[in-house]
Structures are given as structure tokens and as C-alpha cells.
VEXPAVO-502689 format. One record per residue: chain; x, y, z of N, C-alpha, C, O in turn. Coordinates in pm, whole numbers. Layout:
<recs>
{rec 'A',{X,Y,Z},{X,Y,Z},{X,Y,Z},{X,Y,Z}};
...
</recs>
This chain:
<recs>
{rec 'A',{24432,7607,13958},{24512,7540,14057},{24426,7438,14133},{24313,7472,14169}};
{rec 'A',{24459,7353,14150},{24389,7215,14226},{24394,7251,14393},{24493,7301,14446}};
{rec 'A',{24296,7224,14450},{24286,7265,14578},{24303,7153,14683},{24209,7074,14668}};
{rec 'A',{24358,7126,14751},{24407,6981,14836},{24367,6987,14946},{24357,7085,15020}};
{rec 'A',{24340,6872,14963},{24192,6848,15110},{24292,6749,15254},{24356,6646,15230}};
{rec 'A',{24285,6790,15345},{24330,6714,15459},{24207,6661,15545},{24139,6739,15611}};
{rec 'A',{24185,6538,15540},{24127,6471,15593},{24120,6411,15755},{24152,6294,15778}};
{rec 'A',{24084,6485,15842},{24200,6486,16011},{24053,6426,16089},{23932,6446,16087}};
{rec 'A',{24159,6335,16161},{24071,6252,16280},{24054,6357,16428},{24111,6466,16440}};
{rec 'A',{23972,6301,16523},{23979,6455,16627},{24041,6361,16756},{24137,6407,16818}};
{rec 'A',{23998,6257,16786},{24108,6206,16891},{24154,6092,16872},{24109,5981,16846}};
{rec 'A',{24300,6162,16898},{24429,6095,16888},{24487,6173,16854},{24590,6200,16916}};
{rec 'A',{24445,6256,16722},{24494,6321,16648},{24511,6460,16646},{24612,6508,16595}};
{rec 'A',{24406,6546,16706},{24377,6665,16726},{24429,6699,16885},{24515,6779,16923}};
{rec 'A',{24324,6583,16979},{24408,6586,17072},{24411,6463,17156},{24365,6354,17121}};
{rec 'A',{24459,6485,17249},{24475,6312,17313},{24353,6250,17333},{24240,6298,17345}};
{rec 'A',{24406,6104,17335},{24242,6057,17326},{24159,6008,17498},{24203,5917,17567}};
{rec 'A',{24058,6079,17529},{24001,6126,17604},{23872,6069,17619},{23825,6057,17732}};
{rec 'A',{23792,6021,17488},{23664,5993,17470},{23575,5919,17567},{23615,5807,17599}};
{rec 'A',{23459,5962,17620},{23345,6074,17564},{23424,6217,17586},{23419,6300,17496}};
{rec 'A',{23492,6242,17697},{23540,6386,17692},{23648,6433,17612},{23686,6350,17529}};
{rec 'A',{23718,6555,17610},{23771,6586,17543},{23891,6645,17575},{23911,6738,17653}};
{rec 'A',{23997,6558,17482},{24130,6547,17571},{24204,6677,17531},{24150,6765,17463}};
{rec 'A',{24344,6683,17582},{24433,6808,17574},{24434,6779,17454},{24413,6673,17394}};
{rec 'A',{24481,6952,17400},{24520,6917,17240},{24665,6881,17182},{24758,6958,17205}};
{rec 'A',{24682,6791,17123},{24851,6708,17133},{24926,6866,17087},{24880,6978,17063}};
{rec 'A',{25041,6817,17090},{25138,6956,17069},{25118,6985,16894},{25127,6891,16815}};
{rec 'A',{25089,7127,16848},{25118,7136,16716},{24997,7136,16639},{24978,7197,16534}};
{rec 'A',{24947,7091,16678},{24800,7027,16580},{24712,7137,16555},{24657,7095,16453}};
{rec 'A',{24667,7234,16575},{24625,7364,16569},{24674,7462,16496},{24617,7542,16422}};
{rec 'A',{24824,7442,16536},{24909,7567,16452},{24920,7482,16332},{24904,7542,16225}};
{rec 'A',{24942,7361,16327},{24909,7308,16155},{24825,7327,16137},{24823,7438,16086}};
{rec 'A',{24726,7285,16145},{24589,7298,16112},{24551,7429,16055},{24485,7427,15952}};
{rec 'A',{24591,7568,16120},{24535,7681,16100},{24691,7729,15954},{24683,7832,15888}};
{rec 'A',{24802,7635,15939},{24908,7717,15880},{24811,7618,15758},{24773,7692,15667}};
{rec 'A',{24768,7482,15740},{24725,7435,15587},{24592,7555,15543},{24589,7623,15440}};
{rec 'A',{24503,7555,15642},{24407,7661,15621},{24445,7804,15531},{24380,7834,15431}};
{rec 'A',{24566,7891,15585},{24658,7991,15508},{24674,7934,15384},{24623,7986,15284}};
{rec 'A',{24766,7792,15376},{24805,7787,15233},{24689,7729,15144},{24718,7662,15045}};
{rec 'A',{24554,7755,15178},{24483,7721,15092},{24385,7565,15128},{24267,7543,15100}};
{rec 'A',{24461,7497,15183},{24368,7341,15221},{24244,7348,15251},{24196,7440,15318}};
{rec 'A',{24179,7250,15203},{24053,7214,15232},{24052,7149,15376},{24148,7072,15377}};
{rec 'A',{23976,7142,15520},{24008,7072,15615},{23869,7003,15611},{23761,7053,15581}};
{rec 'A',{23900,6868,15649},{23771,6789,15653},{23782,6743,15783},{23896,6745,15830}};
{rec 'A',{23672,6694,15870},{23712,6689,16038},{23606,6496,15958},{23497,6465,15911}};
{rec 'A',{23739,6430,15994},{23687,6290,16014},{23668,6216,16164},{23774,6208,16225}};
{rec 'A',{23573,6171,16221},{23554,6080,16340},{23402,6040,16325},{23297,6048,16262}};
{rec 'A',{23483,5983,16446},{23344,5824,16496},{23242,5920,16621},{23145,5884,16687}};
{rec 'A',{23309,6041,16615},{23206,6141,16699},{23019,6162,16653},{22996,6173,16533}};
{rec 'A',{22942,6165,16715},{22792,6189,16729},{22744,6256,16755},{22801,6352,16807}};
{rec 'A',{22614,6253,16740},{22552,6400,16817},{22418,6301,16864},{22315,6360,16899}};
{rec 'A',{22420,6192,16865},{22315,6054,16891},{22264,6058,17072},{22154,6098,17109}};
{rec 'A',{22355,6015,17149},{22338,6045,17250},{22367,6182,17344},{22281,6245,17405}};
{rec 'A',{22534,6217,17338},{22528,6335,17357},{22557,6424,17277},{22594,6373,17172}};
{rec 'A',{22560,6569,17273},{22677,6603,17142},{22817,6600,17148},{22902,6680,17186}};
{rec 'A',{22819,6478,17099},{23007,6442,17134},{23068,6577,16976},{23159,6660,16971}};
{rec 'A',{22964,6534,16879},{23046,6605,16756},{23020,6722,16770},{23111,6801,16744}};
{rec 'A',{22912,6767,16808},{22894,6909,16829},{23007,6979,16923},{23041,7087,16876}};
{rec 'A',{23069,6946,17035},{23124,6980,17146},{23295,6974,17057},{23358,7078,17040}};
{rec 'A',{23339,6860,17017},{23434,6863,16917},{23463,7004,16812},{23546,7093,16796}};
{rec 'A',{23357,6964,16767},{23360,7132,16673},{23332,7233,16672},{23323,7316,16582}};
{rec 'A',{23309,7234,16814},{23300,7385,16849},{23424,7393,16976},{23430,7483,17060}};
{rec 'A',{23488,7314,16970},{23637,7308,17083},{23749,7366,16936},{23813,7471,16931}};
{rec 'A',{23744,7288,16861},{23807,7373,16726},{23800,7506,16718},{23878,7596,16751}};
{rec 'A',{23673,7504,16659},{23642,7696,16662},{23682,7781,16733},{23708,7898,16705}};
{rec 'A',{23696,7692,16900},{23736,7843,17017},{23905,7828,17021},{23979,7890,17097}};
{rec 'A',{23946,7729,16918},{24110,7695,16933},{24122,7797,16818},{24221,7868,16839}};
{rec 'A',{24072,7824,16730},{24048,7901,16572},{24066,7821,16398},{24116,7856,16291}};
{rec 'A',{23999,7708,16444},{23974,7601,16346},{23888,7573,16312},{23840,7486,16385}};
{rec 'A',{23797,7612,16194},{23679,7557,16100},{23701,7512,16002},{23746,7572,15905}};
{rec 'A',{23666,7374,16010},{23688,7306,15881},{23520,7300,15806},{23403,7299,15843}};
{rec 'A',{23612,7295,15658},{23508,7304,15546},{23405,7246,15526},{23301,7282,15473}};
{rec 'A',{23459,7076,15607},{23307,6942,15615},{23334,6914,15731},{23400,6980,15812}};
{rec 'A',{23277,6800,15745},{23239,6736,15870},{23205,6574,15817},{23104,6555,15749}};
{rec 'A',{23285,6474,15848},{23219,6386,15797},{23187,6374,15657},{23125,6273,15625}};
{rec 'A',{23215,6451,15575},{23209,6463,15453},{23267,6530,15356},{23295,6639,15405}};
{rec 'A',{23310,6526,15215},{23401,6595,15144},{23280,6728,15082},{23161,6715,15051}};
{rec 'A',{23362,6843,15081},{23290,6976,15063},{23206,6915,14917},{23269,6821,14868}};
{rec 'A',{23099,6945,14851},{23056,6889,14737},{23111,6984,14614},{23080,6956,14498}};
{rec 'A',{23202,7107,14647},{23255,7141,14497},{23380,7121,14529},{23461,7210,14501}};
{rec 'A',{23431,6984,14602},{23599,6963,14544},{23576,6863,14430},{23492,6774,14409}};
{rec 'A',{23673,6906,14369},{23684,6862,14232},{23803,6731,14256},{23919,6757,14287}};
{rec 'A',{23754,6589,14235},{23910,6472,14254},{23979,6440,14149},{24088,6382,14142}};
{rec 'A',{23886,6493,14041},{23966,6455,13900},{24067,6512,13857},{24053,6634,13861}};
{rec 'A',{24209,6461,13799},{24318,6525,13757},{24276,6629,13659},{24176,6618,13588}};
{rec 'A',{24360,6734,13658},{24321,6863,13553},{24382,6800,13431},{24484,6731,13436}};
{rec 'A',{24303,6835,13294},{24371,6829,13198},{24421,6861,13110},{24490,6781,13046}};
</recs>
């Protein structure tokens, strides 16, 4: 079975946009997040977040975690998803 990856931005999208701090979380976005997780999804956490000056990304992904969201990458696709069609 092919495993399908959601690729999710953290503000705007996760939650309002707030940046450097960290905004409410929009309505819904969690309980999706944690129902694709159940059916199997890959979650990839995409943003323009850092850890350069402060830890903007660090603080991000660990605001997930205490919501009950760990995604698989960060900035990057897990290295054993497979993109090629099965044949």
C-alpha cells in the first residue's frame, strides 16, 4: 500500500499567524492533523521557522507535541518515502 504524505505549513495554517510568537491554533487543525496520523499519513511540518536567532522552530514543534502532534520530518521528506508509482 502506498503511504501518503501531508505537507502542512505552521502559521496560517496550524494556527493564526502570530510570528515571532505563536498564534491560537485555527479551529480543526489538530483534530485533522492527529485523524490523517490514525489513517496512516505521513506529516511533514513545512515553514520559514528557525532555530537561527531564536528557537522559533523548536518552540513550534514542541507547541505540536503538547497539542499531540509529531510529525515524521521537519523541513524535509522522511528518507524512506517511496514517490514512485507502484508497479
Amino acid at each position: 500500500m502506498r503511504r501518503k504524505i501531508a505537507c502542512i505549513d505552521f502559521d496560517g495554517t496550524i494556527v493564526h499567524h502570530r510570528f515571532p510568537d505563536i498564534g491560537e491554533p485555527l479551529p480543526g487543525a489538530f483534530d485533522v492533523m492527529k485523524e490523517l496520523k490514525e489513517a496512516g499519513w505521513v506529516l511533514v511540518l513545512n515553514t520559514c521557522r528557525e532555530d537561527e536567532k531564536r528557537p522559533y522552530l523548536s518552540e513550534a514543534i514542541a507547541y505540536c507535541k503538547e497539542n499531540g502532534v509529531v510529525f515524521d520530518g521537519v523541513n524535509s521528506t522522511p528518507l524512506d518515502f517511496e514517490f514512485r508509482p507502484e508497479h
